[in-house]
C-alpha positions as CSV (number, residue, x, y, z in Angstrom):
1,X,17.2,14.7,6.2
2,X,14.7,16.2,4.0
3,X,16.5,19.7,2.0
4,X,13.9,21.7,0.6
5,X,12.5,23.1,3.4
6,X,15.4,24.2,4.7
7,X,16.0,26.9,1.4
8,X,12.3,28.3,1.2
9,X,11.8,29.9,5.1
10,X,8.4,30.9,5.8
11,X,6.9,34.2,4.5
12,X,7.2,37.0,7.5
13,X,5.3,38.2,8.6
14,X,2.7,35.5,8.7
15,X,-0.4,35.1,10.6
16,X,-1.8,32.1,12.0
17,X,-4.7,31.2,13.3
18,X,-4.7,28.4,16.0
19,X,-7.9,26.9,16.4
20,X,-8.5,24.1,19.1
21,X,-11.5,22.2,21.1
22,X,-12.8,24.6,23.9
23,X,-11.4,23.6,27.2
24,X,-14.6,24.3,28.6
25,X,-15.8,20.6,29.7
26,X,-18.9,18.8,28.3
27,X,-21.1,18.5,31.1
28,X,-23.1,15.5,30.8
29,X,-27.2,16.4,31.1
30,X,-30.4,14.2,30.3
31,X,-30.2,16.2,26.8
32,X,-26.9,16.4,26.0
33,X,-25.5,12.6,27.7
34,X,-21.8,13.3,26.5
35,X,-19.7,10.2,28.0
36,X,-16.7,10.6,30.0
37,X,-13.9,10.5,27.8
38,X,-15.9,12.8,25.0
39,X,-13.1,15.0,25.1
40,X,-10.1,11.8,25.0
41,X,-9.2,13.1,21.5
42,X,-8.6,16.8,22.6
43,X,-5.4,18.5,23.3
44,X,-4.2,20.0,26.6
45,X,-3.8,23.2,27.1
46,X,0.9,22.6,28.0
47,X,0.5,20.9,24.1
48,X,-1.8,24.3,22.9
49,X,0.7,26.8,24.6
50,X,3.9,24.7,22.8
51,X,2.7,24.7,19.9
52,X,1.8,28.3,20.0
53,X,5.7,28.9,21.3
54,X,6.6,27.2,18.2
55,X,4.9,29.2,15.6
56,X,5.9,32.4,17.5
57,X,9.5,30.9,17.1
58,X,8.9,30.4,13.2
59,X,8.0,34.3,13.5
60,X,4.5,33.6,13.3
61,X,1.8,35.6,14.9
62,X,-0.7,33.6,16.5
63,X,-4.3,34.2,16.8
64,X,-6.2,31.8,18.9
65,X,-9.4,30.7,17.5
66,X,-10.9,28.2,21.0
67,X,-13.8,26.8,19.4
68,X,-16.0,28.0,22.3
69,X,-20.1,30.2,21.5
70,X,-17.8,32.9,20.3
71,X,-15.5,31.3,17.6
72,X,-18.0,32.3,14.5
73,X,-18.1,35.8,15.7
74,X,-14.5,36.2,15.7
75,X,-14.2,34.2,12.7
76,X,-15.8,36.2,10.7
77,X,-14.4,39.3,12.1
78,X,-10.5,38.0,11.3
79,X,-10.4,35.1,9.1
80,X,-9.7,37.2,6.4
81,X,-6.4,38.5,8.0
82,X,-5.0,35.2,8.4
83,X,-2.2,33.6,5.8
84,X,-2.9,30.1,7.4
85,X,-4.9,28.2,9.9
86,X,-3.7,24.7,11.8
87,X,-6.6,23.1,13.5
88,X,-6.2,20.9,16.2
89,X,-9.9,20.5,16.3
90,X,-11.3,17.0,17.1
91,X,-14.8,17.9,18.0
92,X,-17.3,14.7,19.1
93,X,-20.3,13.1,17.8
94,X,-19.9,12.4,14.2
95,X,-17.5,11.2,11.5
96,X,-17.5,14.5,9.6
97,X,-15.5,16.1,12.8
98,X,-12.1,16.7,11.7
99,X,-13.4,17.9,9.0
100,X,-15.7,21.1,10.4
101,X,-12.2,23.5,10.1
102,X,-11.0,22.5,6.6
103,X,-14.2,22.9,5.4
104,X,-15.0,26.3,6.6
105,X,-11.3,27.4,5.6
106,X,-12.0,27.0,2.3
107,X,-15.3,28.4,2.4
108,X,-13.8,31.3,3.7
109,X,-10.8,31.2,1.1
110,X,-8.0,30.4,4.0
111,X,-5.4,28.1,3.6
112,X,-5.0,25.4,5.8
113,X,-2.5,22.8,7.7
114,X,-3.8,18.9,7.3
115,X,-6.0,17.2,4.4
116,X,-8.9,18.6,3.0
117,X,-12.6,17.8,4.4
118,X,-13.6,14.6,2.0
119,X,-9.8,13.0,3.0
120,X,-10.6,13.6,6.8
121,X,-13.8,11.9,6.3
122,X,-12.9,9.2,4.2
123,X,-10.2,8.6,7.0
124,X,-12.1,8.9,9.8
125,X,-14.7,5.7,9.2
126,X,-11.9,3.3,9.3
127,X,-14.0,0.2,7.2
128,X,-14.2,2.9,4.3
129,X,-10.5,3.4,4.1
130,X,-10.2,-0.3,4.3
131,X,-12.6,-0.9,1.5
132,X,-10.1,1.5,-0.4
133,X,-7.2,-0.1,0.7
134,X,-8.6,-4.0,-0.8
135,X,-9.8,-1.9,-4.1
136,X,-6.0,-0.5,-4.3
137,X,-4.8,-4.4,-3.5
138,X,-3.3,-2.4,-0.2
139,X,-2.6,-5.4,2.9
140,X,-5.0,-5.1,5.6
141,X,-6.8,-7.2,7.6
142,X,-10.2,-9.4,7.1
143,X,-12.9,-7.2,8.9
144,X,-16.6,-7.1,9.4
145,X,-18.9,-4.1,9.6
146,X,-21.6,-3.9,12.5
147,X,-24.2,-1.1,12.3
148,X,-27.1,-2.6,14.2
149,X,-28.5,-5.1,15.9
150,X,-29.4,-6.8,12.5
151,X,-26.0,-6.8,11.8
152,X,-24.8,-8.2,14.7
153,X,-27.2,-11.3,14.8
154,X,-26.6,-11.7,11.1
155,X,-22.2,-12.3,12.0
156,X,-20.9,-15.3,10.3
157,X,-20.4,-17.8,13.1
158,X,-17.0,-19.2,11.0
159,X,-15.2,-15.9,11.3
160,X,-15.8,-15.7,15.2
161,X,-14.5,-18.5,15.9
162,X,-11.1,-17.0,14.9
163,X,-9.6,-14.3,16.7
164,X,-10.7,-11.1,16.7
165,X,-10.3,-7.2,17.6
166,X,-13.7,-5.1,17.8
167,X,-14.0,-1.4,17.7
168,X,-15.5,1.9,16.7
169,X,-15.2,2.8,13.3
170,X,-15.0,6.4,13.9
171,X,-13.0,7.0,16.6
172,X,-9.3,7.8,17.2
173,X,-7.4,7.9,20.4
174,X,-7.8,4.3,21.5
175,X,-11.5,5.3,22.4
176,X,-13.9,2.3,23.2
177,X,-10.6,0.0,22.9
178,X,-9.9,-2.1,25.9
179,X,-8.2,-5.7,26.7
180,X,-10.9,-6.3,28.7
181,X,-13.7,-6.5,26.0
182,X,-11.9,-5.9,22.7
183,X,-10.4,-9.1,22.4
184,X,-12.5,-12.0,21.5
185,X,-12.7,-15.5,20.2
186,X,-16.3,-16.7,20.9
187,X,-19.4,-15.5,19.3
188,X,-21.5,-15.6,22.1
189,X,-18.7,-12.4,23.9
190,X,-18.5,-10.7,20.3
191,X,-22.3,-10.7,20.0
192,X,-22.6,-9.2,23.5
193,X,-19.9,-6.9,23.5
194,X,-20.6,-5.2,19.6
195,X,-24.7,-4.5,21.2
196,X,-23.6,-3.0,24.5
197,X,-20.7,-1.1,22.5
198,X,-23.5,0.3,19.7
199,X,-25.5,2.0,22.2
200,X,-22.0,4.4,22.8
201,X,-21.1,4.4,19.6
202,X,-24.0,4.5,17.0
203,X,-21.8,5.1,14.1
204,X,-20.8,1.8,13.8
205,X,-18.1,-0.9,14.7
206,X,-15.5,-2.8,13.0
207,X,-14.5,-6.4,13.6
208,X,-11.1,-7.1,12.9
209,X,-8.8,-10.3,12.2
210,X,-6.8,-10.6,15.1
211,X,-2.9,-10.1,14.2
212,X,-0.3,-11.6,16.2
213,X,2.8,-9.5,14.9
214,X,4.3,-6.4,15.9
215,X,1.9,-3.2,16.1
216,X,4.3,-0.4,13.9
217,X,3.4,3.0,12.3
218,X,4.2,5.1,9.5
219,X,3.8,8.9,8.9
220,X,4.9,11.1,5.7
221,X,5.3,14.8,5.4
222,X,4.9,17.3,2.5
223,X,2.5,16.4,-0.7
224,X,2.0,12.9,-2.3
225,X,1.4,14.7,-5.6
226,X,4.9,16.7,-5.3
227,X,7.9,13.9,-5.3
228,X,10.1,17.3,-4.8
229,X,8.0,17.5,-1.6
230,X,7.0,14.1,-0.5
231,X,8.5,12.8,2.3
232,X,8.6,9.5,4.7
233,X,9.5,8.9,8.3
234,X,11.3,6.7,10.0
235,X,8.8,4.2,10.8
236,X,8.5,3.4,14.7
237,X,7.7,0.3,16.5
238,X,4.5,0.4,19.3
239,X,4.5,-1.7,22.6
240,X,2.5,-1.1,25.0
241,X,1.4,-3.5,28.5
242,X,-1.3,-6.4,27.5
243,X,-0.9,-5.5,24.0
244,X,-4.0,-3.6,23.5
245,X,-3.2,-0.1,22.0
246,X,-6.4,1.0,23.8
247,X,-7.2,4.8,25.6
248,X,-5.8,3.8,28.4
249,X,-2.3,4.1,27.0
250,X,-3.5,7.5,25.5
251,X,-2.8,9.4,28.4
252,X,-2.3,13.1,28.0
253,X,-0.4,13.3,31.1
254,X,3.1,11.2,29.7
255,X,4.2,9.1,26.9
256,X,2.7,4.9,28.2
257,X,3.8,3.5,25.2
258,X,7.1,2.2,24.4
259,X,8.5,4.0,21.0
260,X,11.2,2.8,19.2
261,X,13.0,2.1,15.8
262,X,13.1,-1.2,14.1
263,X,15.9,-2.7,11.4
264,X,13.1,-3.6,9.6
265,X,13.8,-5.6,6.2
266,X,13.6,-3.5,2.8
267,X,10.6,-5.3,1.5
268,X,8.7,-3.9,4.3
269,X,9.4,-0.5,4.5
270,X,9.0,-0.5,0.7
271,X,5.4,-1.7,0.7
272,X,4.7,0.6,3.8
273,X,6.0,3.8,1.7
274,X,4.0,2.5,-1.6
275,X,1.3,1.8,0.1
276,X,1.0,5.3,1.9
277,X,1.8,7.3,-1.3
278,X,-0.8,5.7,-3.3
279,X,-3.2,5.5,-0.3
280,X,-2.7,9.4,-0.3
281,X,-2.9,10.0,-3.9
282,X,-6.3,8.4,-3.8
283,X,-8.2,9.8,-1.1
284,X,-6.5,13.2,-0.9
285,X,-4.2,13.2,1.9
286,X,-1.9,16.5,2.6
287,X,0.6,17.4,4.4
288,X,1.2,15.0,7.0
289,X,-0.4,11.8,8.3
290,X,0.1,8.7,10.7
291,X,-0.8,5.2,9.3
292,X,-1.0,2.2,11.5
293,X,0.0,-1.3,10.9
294,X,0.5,-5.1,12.4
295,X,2.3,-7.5,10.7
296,X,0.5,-11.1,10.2
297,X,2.3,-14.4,10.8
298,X,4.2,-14.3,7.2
299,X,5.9,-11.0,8.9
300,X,3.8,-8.6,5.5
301,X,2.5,-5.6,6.9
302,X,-1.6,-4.6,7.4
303,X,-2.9,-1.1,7.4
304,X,-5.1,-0.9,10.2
305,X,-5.6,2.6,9.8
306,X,-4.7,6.1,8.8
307,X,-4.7,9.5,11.2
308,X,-4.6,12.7,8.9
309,X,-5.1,14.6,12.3
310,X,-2.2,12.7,13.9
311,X,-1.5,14.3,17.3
312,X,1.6,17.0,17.2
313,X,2.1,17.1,21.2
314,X,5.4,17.6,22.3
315,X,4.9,16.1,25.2
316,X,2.5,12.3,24.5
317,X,2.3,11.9,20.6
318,X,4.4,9.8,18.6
319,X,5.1,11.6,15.4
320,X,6.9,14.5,16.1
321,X,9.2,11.6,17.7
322,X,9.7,10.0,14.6
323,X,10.4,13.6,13.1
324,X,13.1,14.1,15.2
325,X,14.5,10.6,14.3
326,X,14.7,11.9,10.5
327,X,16.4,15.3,12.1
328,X,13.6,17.6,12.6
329,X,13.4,19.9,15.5
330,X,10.0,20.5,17.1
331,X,9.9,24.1,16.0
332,X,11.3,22.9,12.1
333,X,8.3,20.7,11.9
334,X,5.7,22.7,12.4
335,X,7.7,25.0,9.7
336,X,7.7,21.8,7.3
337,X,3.7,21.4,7.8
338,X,3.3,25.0,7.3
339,X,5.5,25.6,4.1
340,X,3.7,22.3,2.5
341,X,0.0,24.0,3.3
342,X,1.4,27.8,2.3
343,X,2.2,25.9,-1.3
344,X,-1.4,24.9,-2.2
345,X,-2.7,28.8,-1.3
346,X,-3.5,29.1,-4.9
347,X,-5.4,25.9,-5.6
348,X,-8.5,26.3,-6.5
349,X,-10.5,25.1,-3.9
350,X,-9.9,28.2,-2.3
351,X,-11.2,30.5,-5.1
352,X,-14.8,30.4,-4.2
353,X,-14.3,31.1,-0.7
354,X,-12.2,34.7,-2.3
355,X,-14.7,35.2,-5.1
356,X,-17.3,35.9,-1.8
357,X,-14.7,38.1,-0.1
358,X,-13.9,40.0,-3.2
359,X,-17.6,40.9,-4.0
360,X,-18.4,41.8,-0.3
361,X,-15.7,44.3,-0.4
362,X,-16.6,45.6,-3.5
């Protein structure tokens, strides 16, 4: 198990804000025609309360920040009594989402769990994190962009003919992923399903080479510029019934997918640890992130994607599972995410955000 941690315990007292989705539900009007699963990506309110437990068992006071009509109110009232802030904000609507708390942290000079704004973006639109992974000479699979209609009557008729995967390229939590329409080998389905799927998700899709391997993923802890710090998980093997990883096996209610451990080969793991560290050197990841990969038929892995706002349930998420694999209690993680944000408190992306505060209170 990873040391350092272990000999720097967190500063006490220390107050954290805890800022989350609303659980106020989106009502769908004729204005405001939020889909069903608009709020897939969001937290419960057991995982909220746990994680709260946790910090208060780090000796942590917790403020909670919902991100409701009030949240700007209060956050200008308290943010600058707070010595951290983790952000389980997923928001909906547009790929800049996971990146509205970061971005107002350090506009407010407050340090943060998770990567920084332009990581969570880059992140988030999957085909631009794959465009950085062929740049870096980084395994993933052959993939098309759709945007528009234009774009889907303009898709080369060879590479449908091959087996594909289709998706959103800003979305996370398995949403708009389903066997029954994500799978595809003929052009005339793809065609169909990427226009019906562009009307629900206007950001864009992704058409993906179809792997046949196994479906793994990979997470680190601590900072990719800090070998002292940097630190990789055991990396955990995904199953899950039909084989499509999809929302339905997202469920907040219990775990659907099977988890486990694989003796993978050394080659592997190597080029999955590489590949995150320079992946994360590159685009700015912090602290912790999930990256997803299939293995093709010569058994190499291919990033499918990277989660810097990987889900931290106790209960349904698979990370702090393969945190506990590597030792880590539920309560010592959070501590680990927290001592690895606590250490960049000086950097100075936070300076302008002080400056302000300093002259206000002048």
């Amino acid at each position: 198990m990873f040391q350092t941690p272990l000999s720097t315990p967190l500063p006490q007292p220390l107050m954290i804000g805890l800022v989350f989705d609303s659980p106020e539900k989106l009502i769908r009007t004729q204005q405001h025609p939020f889909p069903e699963d608009a709020q897939a990506e969001w937290e419960t309110s057991e995982t909220i309360g746990r994680i709260k437990e946790a910090w208060k068992k780090n000796g942590a006071t917790v403020v909670e920040l919902p991100l409701d009509h009030n949240f700007l109110s209060r956050w200008s009232q308290i943010h600058s009594s707070l010595d951290l802030v983790h952000s389980l904000v997923e928001g909906w609507g547009t790929p800049s989402r996971e990146s509205w708390i970061p971005s107002l942290c350090e506009l407010s000079g407050v340090p943060y769990i998770g990567s920084g704004p332009s990581a969570q973006c880059i992140a988030m639109r999957k085909s631009s994190f794959k465009i950085l992974c062929r740049h870096l000479n980084i395994p993933t699979p052959a993939f098309l962009i759709v945007q528009s209609e234009n774009d889907v009557f303009n898709l080369p008729e060879d590479f449908l003919q091959q087996p594909h995967f289709i998706k959103p390229d800003c979305e996370g939590s398995g949403m708009g992923i389903d066997l029954s329409h994500s799978v595809s080998e003929s052009p005339k389905k793809t065609r169909q399903t990427c226009l019906s799927m562009l009307k629900e998700f206007p950001d864009g899709l992704i058409i993906e080479e179809r792997l046949g391997g196994i479906e793994l993923t990979s997470a680190f802890l601590g900072d990719p510029r800090n070998p002292e710090t940097f630190e990789t998980l055991p990396i955990a093997q995904i199953d899950v019934d039909g084989g499509v990883y999809g929302l339905t096996h997202k469920s907040k209610e219990q775990m659907t997918e099977k988890v486990t451990f694989p003796n993978l080969n050394d080659t592997v793991r190597q080029l999955i640890k590489d590949s995150m560290l320079t992946l994360s050197l590159r685009s700015g990841l912090e602290d912790f992130t999930r990256f997803d990969w299939k293995l093709n038929d010569a058994g190499i892995p291919q990033l499918l994607e990277a989660n810097p706002l990987a889900g931290l349930s106790y209960y349904y998420s698979v990370l702090p599972k393969m945190a506990a694999v590597a030792g880590y209690s539920y309560d010592l993680l959070l501590a680990r995410l927290a001592q690895s944000a606590l250490s960049r408190k000086g950097d100075r992306r936070f300076w302008y955000g002080r400056a302000r505060l300093l002259n206000q209170n002048k």
